[in-house]
mmCIF file of the C-alpha atoms, coordinates in Angstrom:
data_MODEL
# 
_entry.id   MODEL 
# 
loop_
_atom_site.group_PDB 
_atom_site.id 
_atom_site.type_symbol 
_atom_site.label_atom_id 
_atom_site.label_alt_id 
_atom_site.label_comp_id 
_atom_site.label_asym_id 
_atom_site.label_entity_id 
_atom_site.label_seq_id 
_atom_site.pdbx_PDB_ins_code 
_atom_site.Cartn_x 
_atom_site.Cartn_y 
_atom_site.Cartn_z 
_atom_site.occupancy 
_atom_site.B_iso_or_equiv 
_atom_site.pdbx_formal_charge 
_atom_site.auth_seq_id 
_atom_site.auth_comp_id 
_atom_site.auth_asym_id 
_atom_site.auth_atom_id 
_atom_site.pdbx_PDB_model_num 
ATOM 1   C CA . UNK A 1 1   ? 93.506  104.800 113.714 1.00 0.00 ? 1   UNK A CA 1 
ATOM 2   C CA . UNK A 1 2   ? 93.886  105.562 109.800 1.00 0.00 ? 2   UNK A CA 1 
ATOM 3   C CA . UNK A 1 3   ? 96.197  103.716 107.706 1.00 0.00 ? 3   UNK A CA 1 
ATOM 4   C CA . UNK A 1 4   ? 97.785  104.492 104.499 1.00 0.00 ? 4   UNK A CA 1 
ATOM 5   C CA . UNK A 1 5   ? 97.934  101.785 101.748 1.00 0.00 ? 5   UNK A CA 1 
ATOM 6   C CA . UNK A 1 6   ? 101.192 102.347 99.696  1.00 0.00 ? 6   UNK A CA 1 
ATOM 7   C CA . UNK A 1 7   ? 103.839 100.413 97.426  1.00 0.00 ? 7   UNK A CA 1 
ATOM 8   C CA . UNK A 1 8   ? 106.264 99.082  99.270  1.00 0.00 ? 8   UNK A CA 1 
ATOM 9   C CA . UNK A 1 9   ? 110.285 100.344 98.421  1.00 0.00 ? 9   UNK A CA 1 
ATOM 10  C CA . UNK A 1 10  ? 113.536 98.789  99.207  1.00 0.00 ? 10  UNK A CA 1 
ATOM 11  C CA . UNK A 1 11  ? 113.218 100.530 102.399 1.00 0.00 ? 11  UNK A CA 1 
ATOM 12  C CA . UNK A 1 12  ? 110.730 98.429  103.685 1.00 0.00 ? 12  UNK A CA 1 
ATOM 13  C CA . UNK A 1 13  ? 112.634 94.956  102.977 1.00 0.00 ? 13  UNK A CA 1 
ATOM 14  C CA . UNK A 1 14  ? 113.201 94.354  106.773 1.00 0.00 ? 14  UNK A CA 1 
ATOM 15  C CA . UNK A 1 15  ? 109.486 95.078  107.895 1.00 0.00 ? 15  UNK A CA 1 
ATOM 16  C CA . UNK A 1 16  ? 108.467 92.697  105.084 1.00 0.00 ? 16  UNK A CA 1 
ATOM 17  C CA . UNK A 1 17  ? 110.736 89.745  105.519 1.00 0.00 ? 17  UNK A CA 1 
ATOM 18  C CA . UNK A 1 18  ? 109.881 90.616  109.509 1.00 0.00 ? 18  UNK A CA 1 
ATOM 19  C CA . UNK A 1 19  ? 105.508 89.965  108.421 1.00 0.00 ? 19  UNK A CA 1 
ATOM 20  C CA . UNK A 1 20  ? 106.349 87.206  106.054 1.00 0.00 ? 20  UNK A CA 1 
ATOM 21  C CA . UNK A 1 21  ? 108.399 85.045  108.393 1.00 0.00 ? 21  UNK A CA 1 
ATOM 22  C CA . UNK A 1 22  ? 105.762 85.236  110.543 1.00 0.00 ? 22  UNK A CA 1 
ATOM 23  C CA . UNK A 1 23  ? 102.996 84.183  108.253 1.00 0.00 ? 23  UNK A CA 1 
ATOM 24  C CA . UNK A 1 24  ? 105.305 81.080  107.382 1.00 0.00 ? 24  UNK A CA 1 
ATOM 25  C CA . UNK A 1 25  ? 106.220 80.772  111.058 1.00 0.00 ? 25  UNK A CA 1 
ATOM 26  C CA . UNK A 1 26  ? 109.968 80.191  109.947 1.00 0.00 ? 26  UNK A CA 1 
ATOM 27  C CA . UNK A 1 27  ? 113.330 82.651  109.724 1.00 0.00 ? 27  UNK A CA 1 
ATOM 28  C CA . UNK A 1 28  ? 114.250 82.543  106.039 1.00 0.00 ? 28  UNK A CA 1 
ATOM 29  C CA . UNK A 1 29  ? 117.814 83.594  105.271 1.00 0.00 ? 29  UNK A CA 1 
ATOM 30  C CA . UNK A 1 30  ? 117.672 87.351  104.852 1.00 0.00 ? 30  UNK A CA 1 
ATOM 31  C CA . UNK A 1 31  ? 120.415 87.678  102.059 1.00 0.00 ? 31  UNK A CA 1 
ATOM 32  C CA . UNK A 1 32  ? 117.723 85.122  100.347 1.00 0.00 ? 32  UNK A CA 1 
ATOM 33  C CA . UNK A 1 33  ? 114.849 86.688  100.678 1.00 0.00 ? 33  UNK A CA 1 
ATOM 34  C CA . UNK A 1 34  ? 116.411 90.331  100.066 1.00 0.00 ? 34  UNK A CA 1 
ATOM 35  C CA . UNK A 1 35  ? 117.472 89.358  96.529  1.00 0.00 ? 35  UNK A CA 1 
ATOM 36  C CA . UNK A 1 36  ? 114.041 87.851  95.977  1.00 0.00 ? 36  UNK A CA 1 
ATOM 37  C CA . UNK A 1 37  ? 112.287 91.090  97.647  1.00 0.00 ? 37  UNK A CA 1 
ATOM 38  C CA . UNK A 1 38  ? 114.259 93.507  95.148  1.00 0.00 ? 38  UNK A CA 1 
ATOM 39  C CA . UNK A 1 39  ? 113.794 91.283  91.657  1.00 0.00 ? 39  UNK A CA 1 
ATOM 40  C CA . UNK A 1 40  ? 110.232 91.474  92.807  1.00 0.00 ? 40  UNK A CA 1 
ATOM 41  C CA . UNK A 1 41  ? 110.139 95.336  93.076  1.00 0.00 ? 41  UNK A CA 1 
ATOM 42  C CA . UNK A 1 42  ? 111.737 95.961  89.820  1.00 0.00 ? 42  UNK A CA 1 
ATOM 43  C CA . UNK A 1 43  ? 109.398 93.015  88.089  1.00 0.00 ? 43  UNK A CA 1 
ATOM 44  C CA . UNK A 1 44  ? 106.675 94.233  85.419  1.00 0.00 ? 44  UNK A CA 1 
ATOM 45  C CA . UNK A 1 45  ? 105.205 90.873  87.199  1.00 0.00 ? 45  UNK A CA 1 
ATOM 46  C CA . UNK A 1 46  ? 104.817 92.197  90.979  1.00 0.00 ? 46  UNK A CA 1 
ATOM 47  C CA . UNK A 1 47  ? 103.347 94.613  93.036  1.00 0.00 ? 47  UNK A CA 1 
ATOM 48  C CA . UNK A 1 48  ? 103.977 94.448  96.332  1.00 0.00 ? 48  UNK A CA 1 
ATOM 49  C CA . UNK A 1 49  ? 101.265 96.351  99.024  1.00 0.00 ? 49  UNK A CA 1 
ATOM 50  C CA . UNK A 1 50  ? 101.885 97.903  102.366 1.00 0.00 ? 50  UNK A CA 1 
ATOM 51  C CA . UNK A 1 51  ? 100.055 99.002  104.949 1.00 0.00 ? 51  UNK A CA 1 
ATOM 52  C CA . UNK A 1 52  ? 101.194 101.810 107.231 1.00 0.00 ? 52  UNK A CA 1 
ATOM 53  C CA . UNK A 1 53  ? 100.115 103.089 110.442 1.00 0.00 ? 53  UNK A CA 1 
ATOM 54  C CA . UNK A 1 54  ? 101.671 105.783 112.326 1.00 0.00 ? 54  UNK A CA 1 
ATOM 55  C CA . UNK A 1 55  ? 104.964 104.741 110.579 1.00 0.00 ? 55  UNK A CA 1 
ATOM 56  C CA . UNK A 1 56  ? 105.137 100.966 111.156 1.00 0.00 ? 56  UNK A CA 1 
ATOM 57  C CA . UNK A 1 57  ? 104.330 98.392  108.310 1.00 0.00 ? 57  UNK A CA 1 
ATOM 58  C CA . UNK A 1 58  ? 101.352 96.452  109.734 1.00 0.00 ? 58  UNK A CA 1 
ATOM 59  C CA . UNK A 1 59  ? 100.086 94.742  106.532 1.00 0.00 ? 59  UNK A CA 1 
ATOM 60  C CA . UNK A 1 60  ? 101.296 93.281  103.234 1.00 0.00 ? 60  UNK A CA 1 
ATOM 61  C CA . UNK A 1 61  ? 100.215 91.921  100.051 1.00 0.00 ? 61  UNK A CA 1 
ATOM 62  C CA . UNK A 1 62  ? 102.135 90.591  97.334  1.00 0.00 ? 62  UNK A CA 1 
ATOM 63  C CA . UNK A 1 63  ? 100.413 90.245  94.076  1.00 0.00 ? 63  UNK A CA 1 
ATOM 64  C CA . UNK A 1 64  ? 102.064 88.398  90.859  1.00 0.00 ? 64  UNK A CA 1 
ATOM 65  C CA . UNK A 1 65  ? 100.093 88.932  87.691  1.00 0.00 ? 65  UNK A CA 1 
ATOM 66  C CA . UNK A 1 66  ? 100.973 87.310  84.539  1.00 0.00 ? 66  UNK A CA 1 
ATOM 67  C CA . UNK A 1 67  ? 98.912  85.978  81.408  1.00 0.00 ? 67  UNK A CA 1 
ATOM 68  C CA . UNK A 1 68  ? 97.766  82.332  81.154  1.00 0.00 ? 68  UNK A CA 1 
ATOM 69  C CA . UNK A 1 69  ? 96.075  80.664  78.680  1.00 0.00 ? 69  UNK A CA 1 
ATOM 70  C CA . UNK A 1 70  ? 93.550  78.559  80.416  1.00 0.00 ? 70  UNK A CA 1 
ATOM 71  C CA . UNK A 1 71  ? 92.341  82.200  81.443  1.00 0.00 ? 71  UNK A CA 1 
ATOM 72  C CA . UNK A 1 72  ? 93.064  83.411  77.798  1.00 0.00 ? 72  UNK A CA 1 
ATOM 73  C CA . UNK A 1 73  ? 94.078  86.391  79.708  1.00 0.00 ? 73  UNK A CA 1 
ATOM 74  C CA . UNK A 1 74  ? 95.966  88.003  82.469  1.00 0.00 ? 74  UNK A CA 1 
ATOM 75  C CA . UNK A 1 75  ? 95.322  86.677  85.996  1.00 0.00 ? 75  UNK A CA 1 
ATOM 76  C CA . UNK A 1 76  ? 96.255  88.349  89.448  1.00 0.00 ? 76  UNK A CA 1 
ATOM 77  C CA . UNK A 1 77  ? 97.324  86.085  91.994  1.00 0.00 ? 77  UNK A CA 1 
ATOM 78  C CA . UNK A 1 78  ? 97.948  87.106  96.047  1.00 0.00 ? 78  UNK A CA 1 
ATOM 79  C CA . UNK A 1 79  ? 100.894 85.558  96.707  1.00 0.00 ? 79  UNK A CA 1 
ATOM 80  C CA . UNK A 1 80  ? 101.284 86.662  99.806  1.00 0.00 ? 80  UNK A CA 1 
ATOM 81  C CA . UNK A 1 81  ? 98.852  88.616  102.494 1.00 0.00 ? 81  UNK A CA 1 
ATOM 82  C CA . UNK A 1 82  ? 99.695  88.775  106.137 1.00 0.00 ? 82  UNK A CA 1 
ATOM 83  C CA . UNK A 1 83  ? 98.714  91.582  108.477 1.00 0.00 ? 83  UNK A CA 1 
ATOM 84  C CA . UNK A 1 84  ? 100.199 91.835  111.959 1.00 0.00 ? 84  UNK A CA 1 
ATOM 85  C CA . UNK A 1 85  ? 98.899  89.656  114.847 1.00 0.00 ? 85  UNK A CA 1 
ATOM 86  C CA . UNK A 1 86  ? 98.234  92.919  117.225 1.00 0.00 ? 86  UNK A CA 1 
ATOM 87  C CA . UNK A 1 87  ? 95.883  94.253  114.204 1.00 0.00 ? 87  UNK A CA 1 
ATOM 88  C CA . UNK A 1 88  ? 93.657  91.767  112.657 1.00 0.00 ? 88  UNK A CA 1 
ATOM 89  C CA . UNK A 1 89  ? 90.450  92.021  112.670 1.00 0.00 ? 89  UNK A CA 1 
ATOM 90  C CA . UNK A 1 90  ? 90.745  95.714  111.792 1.00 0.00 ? 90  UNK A CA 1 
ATOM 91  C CA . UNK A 1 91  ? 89.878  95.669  108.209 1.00 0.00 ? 91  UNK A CA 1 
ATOM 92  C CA . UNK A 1 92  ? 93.384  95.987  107.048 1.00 0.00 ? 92  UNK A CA 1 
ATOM 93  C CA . UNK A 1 93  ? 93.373  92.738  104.881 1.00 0.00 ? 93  UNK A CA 1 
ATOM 94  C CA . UNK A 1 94  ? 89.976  94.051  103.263 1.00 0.00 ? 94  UNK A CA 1 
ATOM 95  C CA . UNK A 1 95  ? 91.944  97.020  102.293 1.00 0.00 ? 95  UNK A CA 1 
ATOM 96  C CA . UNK A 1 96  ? 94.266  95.866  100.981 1.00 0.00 ? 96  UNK A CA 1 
ATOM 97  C CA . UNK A 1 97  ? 92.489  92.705  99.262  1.00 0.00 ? 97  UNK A CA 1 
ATOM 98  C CA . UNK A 1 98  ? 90.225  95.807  97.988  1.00 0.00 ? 98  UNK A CA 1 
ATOM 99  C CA . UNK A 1 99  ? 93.018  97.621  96.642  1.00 0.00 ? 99  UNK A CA 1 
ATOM 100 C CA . UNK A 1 100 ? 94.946  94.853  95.065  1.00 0.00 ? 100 UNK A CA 1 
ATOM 101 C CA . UNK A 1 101 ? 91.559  94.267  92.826  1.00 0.00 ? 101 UNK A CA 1 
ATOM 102 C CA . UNK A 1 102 ? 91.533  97.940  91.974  1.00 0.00 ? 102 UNK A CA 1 
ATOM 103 C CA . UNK A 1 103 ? 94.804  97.295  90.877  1.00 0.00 ? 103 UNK A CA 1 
ATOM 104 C CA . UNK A 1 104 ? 94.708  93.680  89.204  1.00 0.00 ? 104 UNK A CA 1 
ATOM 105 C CA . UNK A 1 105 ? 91.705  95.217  86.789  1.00 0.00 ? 105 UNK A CA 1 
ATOM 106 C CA . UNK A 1 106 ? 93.490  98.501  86.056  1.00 0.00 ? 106 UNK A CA 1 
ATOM 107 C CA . UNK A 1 107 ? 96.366  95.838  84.815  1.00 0.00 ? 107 UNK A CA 1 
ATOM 108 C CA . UNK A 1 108 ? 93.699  93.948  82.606  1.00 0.00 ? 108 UNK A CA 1 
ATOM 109 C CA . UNK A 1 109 ? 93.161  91.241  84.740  1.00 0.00 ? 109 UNK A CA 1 
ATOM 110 C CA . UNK A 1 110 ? 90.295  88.694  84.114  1.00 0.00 ? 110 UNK A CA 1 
ATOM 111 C CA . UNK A 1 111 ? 90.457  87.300  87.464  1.00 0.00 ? 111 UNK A CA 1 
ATOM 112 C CA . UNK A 1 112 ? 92.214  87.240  91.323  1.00 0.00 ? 112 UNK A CA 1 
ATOM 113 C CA . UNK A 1 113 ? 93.177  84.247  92.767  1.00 0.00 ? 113 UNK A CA 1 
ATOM 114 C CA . UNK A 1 114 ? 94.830  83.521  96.212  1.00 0.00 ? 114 UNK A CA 1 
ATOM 115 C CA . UNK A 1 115 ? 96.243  79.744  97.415  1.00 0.00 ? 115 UNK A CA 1 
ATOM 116 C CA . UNK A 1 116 ? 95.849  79.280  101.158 1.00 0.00 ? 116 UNK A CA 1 
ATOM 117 C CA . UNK A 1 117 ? 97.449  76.272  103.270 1.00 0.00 ? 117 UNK A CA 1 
ATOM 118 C CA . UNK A 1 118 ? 94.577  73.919  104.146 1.00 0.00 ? 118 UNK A CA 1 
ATOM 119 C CA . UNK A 1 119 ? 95.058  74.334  107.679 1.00 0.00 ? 119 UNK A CA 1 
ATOM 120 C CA . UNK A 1 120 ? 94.395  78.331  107.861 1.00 0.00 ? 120 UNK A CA 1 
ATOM 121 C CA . UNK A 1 121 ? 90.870  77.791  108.207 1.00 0.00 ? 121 UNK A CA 1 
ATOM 122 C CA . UNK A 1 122 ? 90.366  81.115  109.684 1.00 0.00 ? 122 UNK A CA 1 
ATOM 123 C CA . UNK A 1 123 ? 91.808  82.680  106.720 1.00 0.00 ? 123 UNK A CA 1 
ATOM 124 C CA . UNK A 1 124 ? 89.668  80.589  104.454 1.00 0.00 ? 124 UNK A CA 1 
ATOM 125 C CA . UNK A 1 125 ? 86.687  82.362  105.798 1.00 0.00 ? 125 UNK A CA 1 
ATOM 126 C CA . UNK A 1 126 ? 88.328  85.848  105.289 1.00 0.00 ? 126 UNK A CA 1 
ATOM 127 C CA . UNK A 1 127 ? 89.080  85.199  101.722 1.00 0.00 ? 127 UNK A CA 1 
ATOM 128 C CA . UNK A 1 128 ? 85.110  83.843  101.726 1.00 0.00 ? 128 UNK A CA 1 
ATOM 129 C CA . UNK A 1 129 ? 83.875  87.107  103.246 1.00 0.00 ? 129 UNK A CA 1 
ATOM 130 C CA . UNK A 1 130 ? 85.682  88.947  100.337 1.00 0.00 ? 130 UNK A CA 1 
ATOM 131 C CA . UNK A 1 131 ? 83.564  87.306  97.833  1.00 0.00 ? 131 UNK A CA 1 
ATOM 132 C CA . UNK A 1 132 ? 86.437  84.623  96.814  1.00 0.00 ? 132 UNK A CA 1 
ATOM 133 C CA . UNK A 1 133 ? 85.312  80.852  96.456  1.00 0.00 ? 133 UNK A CA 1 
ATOM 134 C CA . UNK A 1 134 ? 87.294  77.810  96.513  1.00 0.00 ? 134 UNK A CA 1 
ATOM 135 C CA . UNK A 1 135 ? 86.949  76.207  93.130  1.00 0.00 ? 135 UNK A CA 1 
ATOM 136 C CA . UNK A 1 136 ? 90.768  75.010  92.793  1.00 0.00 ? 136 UNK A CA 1 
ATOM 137 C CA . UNK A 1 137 ? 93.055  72.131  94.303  1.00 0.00 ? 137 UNK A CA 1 
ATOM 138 C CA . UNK A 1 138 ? 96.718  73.056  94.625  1.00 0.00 ? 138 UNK A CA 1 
ATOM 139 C CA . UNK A 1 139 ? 99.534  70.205  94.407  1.00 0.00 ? 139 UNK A CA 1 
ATOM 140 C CA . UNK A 1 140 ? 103.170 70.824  95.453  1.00 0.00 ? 140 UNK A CA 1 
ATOM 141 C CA . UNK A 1 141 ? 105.947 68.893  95.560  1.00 0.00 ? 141 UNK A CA 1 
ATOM 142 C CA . UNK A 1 142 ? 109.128 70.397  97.095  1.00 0.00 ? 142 UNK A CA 1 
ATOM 143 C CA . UNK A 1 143 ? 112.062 70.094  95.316  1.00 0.00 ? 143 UNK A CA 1 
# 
């Protein structure tokens, strides 16, 4: 079935929070992540990706890009890329991993980067098939 890669608008807020809960496995508070979802849309800083088919959101990708000087440049990072359960393994990540690139270059970007909990192993070797390599440790701490 063809998809259609788009931006995403505030009419897509539910369908997002809906695909990022489940990549977290968690129900954030909506009023929360609604505030957060519309800074981001308005932000210089964000593009946010969607994937359509036949009228349902069925991917996502959030991309942050901002300039950093141990890159002496601007850098693209995925913050967030989750596509739903019923249709991985479609090639709908690889679009929109492809497209995000398109767009992180167009922007000036130097580089892409994506951080991935240790234990999605499976989605290490996705983001290894796209021609990404694991050359950085991430700390957190929460807060």
């Amino acid at each position: 079935m063809a998809v259609t890669l788009r931006p995403a608008g505030r009419e897509d807020c539910q369908a997002v929070y809906e695909l990022i809960c489940r990549l977290e496995d968690t129900r954030f508070p909506f009023d929360t992540f609604s505030t957060l979802y519309e800074e981001q849309l308005v932000s210089e800083r964000h593009i946010c990706l969607l994937c359509e088919r036949e009228g349902s959101v069925v991917g996502v990708l959030n991309l942050r890009m901002e300039g950093q000087l141990h890159h002496c440049g601007r850098v693209a990072e995925v913050m967030e890329l989750v596509v739903s359960p019923a249709c991985r393994g479609e090639g709908i990540g690889s679009q929109l991993l492809a497209e995000a690139c398109v767009l992180a270059r167009e922007w000036g970007c130097v580089q892409i980067e994506v951080a991935c909990n240790q234990l999605r192993k499976d989605t290490h070797r996705f983001y290894q098939r796209e021609g990404m390599t694991g050359t950085h440790f991430k700390f957190s701490k929460p807060l």
